[in-house]
N, C-alpha and C positions, 0 to 999 in steps of 0.2 A: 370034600376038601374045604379048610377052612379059608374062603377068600381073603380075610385076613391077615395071617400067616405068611401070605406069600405080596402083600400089595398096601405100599399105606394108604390109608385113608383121610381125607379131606380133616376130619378131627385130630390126626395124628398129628399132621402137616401143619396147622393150627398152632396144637400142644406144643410143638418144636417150636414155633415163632413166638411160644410165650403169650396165648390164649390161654384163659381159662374155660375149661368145657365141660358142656353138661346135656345126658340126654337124659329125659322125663318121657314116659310113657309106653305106648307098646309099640316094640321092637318089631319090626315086621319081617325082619332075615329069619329063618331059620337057626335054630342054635346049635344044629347036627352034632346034637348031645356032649355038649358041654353046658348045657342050660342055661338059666334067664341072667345070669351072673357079669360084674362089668365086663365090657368090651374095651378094649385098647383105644388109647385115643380118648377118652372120657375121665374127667375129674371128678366126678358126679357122674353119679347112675341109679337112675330110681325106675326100674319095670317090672315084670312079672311075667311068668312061664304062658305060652299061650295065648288063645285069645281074649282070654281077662272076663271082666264081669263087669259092669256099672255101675256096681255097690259092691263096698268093704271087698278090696282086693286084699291079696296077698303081693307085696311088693321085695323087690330085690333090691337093698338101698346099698350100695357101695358094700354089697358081697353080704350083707346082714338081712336075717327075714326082720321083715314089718310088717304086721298087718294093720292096713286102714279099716274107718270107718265111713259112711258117707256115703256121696257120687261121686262117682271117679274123678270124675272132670274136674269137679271142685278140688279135691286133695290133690289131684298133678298142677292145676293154678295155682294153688297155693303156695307148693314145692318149686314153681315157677318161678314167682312172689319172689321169693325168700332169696333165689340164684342169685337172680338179677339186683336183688338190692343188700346184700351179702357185704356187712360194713369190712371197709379197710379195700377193697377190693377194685383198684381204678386201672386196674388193665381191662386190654379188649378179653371179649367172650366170647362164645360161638353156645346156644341153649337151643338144642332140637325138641321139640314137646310134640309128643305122637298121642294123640286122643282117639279113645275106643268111640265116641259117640258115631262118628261117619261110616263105623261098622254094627252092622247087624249081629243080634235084635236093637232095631232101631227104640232107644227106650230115653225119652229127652230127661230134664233134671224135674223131678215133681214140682217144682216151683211152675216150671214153664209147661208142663203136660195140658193137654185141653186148650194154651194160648190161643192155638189157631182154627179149632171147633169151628164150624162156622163160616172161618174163613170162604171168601170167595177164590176158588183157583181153577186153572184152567191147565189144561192137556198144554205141551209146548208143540206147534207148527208141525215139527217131526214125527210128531205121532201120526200121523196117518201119513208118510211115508210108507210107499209100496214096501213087502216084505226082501221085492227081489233087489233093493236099493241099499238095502242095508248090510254092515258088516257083520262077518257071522255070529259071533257074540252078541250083538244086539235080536239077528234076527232070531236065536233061541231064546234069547230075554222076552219077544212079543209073542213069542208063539207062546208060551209058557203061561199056565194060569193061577199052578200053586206054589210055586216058591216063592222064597221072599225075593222082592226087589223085581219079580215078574212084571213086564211090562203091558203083558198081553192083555191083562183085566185093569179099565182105567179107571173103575169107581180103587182098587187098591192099591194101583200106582199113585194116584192122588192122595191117598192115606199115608202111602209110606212118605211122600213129598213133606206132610203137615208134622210128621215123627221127625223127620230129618231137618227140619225146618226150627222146627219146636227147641 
């Protein structure tokens, strides 16, 4: 069921008061196939099907393919840019910008890959929290040694930290 359909949303409610609205990036509902296509409530809509890529997406810009080139990051900022400073345009807005970076594979912008090489960083306090203290989701996070975002190996916890960081 499309939650949707049956319930406005905070962008709609918005739209109605004479907002202008805009989301940028990845969508994180489900699109219980109707696809990556605008959403109600949205004056602007630039996403894409899925979990996306960090380079040269395939974008859904107000119902039209587009494909970028670049990092992601960079091309939704900029798309960002452009909303917000969008001449003639002096009513309020509402601009949601959803960034693949905080999602895995953590892959920072090549400018900044390596910044923190070196770095000095440390485990946080919690890590060595007993396993029986924790909640369940974390305690499979620690027990855990090969997937990503495993917390249980802290020379790669500390790696993902520097990617994420980066």
């Amino acid at each position: 069921v499309d939650f949707q359909a049956n319930h406005a949303t905070y962008p709609e409610v918005l739209q109605e008061a004479g907002y202008r609205t805009g989301y940028i990036g990845k969508w994180h509902i489900p699109s219980l196939g109707i696809g990556p296509g605008p959403r109600p409530g949205f004056d602007t809509w630039i996403s894409y099907e899925g979990g996306g890529s960090h380079f040269d997406e395939v974008f859904n810009v107000d119902g039209e393919t587009v494909v970028s080139t670049g990092y992601q990051a960079d091309v939704l900022t900029d798309r960002a840019i452009e909303f917000v400073q969008e001449e003639g345009s002096g009513e309020p807005f509402l601009l949601v910008v959803g960034f693949k970076n905080p999602h895995g594979p953590l892959e920072p912008a090549p400018r900044h890959l390596g910044a923190l090489q070196g770095a000095p960083l440390s485990l946080p306090e919690s890590a060595a929290d007993p396993l029986e203290t924790l909640l369940p989701l974390y305690r499979r996070l620690r027990q855990q040694r090969s997937s990503q975002h495993a917390i249980g190996d802290p020379a790669a916890f500390l790696e993902d930290c520097r990617r994420y960081w980066e």
